[in-house]
C-alpha positions as YAML, in Angstrom:
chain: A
units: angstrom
residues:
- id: 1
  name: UNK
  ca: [-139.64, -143.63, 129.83]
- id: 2
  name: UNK
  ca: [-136.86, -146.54, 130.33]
- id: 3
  name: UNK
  ca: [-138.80, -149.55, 131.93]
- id: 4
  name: UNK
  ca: [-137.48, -150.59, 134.89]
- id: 5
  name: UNK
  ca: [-135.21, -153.71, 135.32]
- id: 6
  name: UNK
  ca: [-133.78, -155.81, 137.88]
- id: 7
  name: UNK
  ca: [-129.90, -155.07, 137.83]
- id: 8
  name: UNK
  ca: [-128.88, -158.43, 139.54]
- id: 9
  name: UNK
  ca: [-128.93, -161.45, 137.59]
- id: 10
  name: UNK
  ca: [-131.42, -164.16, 137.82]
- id: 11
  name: UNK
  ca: [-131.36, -167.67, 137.95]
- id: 12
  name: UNK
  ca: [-133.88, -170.49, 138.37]
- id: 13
  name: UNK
  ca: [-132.71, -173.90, 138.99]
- id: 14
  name: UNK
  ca: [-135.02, -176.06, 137.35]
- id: 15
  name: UNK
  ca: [-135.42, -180.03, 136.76]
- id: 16
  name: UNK
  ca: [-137.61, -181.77, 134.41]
- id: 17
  name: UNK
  ca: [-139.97, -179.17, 133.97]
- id: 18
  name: UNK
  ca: [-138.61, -178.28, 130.37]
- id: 19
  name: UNK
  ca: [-142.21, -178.14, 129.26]
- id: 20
  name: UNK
  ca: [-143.55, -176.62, 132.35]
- id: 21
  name: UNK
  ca: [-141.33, -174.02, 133.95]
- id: 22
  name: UNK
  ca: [-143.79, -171.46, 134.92]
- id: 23
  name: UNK
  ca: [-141.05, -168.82, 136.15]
- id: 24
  name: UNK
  ca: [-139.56, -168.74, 133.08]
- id: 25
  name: UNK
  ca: [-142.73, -168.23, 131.38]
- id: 26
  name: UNK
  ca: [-143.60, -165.00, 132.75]
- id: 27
  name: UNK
  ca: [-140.20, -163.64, 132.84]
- id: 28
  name: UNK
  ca: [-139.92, -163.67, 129.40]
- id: 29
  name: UNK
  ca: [-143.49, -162.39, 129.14]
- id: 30
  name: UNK
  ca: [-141.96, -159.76, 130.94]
- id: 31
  name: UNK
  ca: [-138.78, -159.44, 128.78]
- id: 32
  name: UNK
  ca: [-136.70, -159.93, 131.76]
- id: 33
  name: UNK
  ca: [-133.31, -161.76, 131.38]
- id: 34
  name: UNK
  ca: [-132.71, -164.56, 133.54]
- id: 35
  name: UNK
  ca: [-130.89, -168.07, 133.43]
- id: 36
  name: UNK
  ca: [-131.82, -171.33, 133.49]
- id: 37
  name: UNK
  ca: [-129.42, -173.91, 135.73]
- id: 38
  name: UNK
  ca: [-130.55, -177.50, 134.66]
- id: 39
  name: UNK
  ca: [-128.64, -180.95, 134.51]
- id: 40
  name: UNK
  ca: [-126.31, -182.11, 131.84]
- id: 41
  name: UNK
  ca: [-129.08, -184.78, 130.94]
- id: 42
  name: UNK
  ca: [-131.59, -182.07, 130.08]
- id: 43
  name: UNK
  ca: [-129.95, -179.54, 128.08]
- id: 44
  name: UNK
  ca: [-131.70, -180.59, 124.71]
- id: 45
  name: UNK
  ca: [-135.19, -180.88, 125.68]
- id: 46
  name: UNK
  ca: [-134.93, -177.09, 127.73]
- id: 47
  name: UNK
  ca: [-132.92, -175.59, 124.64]
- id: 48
  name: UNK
  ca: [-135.74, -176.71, 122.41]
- id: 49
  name: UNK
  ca: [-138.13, -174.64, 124.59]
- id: 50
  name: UNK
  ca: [-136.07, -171.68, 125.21]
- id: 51
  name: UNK
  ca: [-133.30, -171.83, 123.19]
- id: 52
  name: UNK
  ca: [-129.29, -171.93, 124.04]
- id: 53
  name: UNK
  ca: [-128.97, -168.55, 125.51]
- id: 54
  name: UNK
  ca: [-131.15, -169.08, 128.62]
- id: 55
  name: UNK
  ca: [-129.31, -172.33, 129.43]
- id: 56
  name: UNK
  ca: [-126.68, -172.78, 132.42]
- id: 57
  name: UNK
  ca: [-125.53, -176.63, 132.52]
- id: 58
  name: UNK
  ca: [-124.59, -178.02, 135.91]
- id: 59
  name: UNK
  ca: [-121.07, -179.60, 135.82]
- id: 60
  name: UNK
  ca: [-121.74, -183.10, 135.97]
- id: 61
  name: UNK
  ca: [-119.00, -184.74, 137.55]
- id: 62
  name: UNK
  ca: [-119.62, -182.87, 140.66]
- id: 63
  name: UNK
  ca: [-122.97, -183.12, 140.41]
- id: 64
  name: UNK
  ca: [-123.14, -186.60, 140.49]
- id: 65
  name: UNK
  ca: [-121.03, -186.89, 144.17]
- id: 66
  name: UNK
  ca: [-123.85, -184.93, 145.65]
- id: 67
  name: UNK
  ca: [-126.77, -186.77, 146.70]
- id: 68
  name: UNK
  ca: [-128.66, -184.05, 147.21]
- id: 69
  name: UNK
  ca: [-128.70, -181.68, 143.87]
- id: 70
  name: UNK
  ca: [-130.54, -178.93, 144.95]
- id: 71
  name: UNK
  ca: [-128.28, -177.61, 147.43]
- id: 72
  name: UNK
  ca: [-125.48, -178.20, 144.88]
- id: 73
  name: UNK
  ca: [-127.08, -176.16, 142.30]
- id: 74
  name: UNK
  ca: [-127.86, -173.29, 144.98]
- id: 75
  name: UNK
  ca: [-123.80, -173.16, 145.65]
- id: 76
  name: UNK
  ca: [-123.28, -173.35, 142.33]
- id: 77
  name: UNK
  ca: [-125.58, -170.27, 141.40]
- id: 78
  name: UNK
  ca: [-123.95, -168.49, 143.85]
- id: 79
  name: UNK
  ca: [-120.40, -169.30, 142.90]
- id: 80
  name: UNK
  ca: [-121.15, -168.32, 139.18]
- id: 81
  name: UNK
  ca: [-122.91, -165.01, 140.09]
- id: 82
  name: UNK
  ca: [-119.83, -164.13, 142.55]
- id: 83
  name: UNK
  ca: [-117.36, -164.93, 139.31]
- id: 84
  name: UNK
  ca: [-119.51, -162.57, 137.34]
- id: 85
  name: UNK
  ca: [-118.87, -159.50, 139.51]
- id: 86
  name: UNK
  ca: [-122.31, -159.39, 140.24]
- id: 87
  name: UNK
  ca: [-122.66, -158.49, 144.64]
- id: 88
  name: UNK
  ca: [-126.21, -159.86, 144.75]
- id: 89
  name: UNK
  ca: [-128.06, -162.53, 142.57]
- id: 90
  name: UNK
  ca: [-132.03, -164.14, 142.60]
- id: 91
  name: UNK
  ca: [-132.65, -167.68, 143.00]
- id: 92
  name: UNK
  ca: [-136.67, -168.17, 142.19]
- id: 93
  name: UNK
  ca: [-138.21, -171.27, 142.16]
- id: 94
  name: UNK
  ca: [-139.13, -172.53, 138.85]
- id: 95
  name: UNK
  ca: [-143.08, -173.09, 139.53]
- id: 96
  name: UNK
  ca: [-143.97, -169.59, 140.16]
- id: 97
  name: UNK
  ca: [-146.68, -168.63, 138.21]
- id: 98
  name: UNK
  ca: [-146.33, -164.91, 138.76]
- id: 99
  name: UNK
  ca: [-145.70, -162.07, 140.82]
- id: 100
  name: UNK
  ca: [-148.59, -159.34, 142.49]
- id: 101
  name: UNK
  ca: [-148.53, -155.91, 144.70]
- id: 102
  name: UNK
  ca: [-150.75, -155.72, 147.67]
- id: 103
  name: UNK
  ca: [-152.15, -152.49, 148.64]
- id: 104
  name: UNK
  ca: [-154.28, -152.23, 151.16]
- id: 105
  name: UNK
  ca: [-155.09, -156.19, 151.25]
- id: 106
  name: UNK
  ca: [-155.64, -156.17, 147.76]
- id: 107
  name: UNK
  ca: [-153.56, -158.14, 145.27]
- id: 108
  name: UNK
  ca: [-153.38, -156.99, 141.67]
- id: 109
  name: UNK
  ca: [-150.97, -157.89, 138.79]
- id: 110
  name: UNK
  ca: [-147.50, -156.44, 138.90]
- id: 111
  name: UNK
  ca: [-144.74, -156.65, 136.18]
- id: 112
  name: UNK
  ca: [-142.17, -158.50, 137.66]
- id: 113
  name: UNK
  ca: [-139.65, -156.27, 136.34]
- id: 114
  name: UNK
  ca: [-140.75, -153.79, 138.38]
- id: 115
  name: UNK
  ca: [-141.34, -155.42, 141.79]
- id: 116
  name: UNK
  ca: [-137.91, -157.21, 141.80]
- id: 117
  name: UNK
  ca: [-136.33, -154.00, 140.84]
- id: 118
  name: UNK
  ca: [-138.10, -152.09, 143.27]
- id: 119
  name: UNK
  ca: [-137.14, -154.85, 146.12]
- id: 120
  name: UNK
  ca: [-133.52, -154.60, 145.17]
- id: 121
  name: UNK
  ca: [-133.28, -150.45, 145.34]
- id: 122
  name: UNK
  ca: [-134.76, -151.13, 148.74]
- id: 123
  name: UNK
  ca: [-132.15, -154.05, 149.83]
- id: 124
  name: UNK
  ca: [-129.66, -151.85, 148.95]
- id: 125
  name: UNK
  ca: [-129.84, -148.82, 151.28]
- id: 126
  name: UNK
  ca: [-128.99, -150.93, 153.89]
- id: 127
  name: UNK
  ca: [-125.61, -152.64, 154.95]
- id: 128
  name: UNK
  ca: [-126.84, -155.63, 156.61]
- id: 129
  name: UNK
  ca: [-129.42, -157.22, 154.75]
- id: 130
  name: UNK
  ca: [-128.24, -161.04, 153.92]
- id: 131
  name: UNK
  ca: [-130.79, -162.34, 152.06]
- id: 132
  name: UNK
  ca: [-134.27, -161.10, 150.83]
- id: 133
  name: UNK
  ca: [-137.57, -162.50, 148.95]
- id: 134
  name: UNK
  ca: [-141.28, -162.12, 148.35]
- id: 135
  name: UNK
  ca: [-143.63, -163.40, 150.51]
- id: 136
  name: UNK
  ca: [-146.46, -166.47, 149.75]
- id: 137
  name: UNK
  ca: [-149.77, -164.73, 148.16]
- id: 138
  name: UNK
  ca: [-151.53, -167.17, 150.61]
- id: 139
  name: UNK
  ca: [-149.82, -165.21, 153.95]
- id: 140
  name: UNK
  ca: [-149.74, -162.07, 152.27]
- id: 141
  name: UNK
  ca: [-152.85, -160.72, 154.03]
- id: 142
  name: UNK
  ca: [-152.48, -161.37, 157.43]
- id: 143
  name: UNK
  ca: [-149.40, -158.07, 157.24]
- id: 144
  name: UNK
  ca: [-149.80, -155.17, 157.66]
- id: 145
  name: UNK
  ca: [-146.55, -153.65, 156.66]
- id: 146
  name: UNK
  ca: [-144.89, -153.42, 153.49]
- id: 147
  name: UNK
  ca: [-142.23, -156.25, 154.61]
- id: 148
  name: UNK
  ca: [-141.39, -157.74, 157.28]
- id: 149
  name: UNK
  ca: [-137.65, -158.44, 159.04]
- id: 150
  name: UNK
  ca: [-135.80, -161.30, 159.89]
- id: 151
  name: UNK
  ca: [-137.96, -163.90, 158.75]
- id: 152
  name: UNK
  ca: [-137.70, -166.75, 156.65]
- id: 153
  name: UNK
  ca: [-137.18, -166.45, 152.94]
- id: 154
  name: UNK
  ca: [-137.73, -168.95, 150.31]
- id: 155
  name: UNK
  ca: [-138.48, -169.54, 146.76]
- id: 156
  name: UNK
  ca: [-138.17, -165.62, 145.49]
- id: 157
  name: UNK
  ca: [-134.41, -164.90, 147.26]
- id: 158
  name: UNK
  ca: [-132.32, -162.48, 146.66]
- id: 159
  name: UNK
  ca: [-129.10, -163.44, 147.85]
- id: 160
  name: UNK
  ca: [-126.23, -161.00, 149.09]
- id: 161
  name: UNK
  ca: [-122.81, -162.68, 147.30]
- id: 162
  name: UNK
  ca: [-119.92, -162.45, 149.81]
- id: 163
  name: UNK
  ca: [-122.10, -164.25, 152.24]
- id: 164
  name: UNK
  ca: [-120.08, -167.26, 153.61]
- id: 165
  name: UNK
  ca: [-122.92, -169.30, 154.19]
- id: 166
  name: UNK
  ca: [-123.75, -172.47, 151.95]
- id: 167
  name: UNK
  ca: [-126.50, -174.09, 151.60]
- id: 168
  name: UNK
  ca: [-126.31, -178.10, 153.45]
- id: 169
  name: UNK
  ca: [-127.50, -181.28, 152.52]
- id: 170
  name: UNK
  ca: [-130.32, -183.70, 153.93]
- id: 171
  name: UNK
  ca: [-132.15, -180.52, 155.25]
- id: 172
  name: UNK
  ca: [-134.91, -178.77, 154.52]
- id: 173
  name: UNK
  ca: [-132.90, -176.23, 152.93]
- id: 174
  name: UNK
  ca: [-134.19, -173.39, 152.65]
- id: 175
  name: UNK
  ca: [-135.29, -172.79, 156.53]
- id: 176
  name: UNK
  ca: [-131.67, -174.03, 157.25]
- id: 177
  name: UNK
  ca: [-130.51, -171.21, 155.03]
- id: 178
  name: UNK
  ca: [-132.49, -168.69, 156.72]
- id: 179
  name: UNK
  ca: [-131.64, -169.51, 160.18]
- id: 180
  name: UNK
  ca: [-127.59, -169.80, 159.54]
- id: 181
  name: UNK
  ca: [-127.97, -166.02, 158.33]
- id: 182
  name: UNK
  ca: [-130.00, -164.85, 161.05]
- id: 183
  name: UNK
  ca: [-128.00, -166.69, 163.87]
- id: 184
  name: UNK
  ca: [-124.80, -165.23, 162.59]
- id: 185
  name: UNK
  ca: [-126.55, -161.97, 163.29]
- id: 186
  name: UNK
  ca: [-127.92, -160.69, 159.49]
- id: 187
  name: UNK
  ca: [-130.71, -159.32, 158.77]
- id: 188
  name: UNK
  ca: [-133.51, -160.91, 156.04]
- id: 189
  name: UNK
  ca: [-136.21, -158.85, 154.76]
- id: 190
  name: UNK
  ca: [-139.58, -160.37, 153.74]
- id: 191
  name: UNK
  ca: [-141.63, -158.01, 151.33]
- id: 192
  name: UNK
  ca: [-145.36, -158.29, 151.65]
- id: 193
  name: UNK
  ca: [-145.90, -155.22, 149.30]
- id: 194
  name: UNK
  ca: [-144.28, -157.68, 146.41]
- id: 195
  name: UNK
  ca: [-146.46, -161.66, 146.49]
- id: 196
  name: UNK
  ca: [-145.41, -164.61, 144.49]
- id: 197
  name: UNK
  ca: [-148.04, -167.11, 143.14]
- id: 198
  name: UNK
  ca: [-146.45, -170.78, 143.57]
- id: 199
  name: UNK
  ca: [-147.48, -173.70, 142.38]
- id: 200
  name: UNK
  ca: [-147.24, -176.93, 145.22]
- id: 201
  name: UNK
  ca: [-144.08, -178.38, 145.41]
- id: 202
  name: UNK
  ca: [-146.14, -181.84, 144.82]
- id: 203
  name: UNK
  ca: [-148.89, -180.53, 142.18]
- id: 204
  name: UNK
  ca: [-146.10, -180.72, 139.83]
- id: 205
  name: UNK
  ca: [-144.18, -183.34, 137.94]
- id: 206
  name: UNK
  ca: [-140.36, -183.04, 137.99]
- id: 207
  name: UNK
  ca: [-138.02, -180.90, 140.61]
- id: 208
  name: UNK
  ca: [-138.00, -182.93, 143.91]
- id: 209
  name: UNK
  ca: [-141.23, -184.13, 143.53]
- id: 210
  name: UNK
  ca: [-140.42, -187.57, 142.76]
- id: 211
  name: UNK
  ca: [-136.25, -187.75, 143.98]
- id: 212
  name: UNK
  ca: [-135.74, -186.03, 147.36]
- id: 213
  name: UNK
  ca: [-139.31, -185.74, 148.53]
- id: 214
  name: UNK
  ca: [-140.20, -189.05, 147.31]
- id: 215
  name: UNK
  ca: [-141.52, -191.64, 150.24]
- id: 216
  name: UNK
  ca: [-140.84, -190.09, 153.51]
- id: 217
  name: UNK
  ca: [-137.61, -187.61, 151.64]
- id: 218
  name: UNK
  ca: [-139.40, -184.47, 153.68]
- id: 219
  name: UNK
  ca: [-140.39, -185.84, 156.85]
- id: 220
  name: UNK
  ca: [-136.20, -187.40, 156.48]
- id: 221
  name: UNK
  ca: [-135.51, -183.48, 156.01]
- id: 222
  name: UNK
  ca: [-137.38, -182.32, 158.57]
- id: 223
  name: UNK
  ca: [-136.09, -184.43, 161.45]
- id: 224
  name: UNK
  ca: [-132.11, -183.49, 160.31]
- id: 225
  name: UNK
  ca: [-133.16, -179.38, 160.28]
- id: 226
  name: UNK
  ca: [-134.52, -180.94, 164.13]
- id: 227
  name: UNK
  ca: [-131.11, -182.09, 164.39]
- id: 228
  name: UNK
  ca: [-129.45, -178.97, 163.70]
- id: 229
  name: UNK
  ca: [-132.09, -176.45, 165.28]
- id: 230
  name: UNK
  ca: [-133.43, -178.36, 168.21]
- id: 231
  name: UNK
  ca: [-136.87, -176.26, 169.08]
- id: 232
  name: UNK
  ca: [-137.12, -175.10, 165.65]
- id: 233
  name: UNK
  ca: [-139.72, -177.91, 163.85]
- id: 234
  name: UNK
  ca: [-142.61, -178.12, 165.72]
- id: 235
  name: UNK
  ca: [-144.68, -180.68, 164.50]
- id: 236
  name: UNK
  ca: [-143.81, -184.04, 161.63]
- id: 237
  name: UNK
  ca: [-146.77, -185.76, 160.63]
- id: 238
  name: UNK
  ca: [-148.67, -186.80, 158.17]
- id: 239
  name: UNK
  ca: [-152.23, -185.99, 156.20]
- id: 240
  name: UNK
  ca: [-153.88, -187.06, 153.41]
- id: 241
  name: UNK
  ca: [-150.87, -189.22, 152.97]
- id: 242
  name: UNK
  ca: [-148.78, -186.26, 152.67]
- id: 243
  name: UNK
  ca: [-145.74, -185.26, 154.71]
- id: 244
  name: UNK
  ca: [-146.16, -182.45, 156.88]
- id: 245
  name: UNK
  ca: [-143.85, -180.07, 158.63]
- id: 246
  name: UNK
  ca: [-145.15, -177.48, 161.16]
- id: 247
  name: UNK
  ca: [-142.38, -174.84, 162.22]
- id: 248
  name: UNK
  ca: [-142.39, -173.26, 165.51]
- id: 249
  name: UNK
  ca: [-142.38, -169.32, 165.38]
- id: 250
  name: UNK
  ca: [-139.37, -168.95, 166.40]
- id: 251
  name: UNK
  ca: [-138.42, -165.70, 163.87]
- id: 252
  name: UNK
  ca: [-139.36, -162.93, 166.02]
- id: 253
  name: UNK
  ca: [-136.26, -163.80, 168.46]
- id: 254
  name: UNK
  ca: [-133.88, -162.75, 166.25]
- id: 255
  name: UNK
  ca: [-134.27, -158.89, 166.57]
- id: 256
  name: UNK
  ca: [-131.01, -157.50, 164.80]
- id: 257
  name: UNK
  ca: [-132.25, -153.94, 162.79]
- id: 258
  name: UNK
  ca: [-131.34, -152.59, 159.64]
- id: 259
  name: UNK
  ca: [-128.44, -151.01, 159.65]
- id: 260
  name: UNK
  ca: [-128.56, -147.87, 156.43]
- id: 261
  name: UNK
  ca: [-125.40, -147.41, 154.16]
- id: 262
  name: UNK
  ca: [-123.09, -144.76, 155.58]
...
């Protein structure tokens, strides 16, 4: 029997974690394809790891006007996939350690080929689905449905190409993302049947651990998403020194249903 494989391309943007890029890892365990989007500055140290052929290289004159590279790199990702041919693409963080299936409130290991291949046979029987991912293994209990709809979707995303919404600057980007689709009336699906296993964005070295999110870099986030979605952030704070951002639950007012392909 053929083994299953995700048909859209994959990409994880990824920034001095040459050494320690945990998605790539167990992709490649998996014998999926994917790419890797780094910076100019990096390209030697990540093709010594992985070699040439997983490599994307950020162009760095326009990379350098942007203060903010993640968001450039997302646009970028998206732009490249759309030149491809390719109508949907992932974006997955690059300190996922792995991907599980719940059944029944239990979590067990899962190929990723198969769970992201399975989400995106799903995603596509339907005409209005935006954007899609795989839920946190920490919230992945709570559900009690297979996914969930029109919520927010982060790290694991896979992202419908002729979407005309970009991902912004000085925001917490990914909730920004989220909300532009949704408000423009979209639907995003959240699977809890597929769980990724992420590292903490500050129990690693390199990404935005020590550039955007650096001092007070989230709480600075935090207060523009404020800025643009007044009601949305609930709560900006601090503990154990940390920056912390508490989001109202404001998903379930977007009600827009899944529309099937005629």
């Amino acid at each position: 029997m053929k083994t299953q494989m995700p048909r859209y391309p994959i990409y994880i943007p990824s920034k001095g974690r040459a050494d320690d890029c945990r998605t790539a890892e167990f992709l490649k365990k998996d014998k999926v394809p994917f790419f890797l989007v780094i910076q100019p500055q990096e390209f030697d140290e990540y093709a010594s790891v992985y070699g040439k052929e997983y490599l994307l290289t950020l162009p760095e004159k326009e990379l350098k006007k942007s203060k903010w590279p993640l968001p450039f790199t997302r646009n970028w990702i998206k732009h490249h996939a759309t030149r491809n041919g390719a109508k949907r693409h992932w974006q997955i963080d690059d300190n996922i350690q792995g991907i599980q299936q719940v059944t029944k409130g239990k979590a067990s290991k899962c190929p990723s080929n198969m769970a992201l291949a399975t989400a995106e046979d799903f995603i596509d029987r339907y005409s209005n689905v935006a954007i899609a991912g795989l839920r946190h293994v920490a919230f992945a209990f709570l559900q009690d449905k297979p996914f969930a709809l029109n919520q927010q979707v982060y790290s694991c995303v896979l992202v419908w190409n002729e979407l005309p919404t970009s991902w912004r600057e000085e925001t917490i980007e990914d909730t920004d993302y989220s909300l532009q689709v949704l408000s423009a009336g979209w639907c995003t699906v959240l699977f809890n049947a597929f769980v990724i296993q992420k590292a903490n964005t500050d129990s690693m070295k390199g990404g935005n651990t020590d550039t955007v999110y650096k001092g007070d870099g989230r709480i600075k986030q935090a207060r523009n998403l404020q800025k643009r979605w007044p009601g949305v952030v609930k709560q900006i704070s601090r503990k154990f020194n940390k920056p912390r951002v508490v989001i109202n639950r404001i998903w379930s007012k977007y009600d827009t249903p899944l529309e099937k392909v005629k």
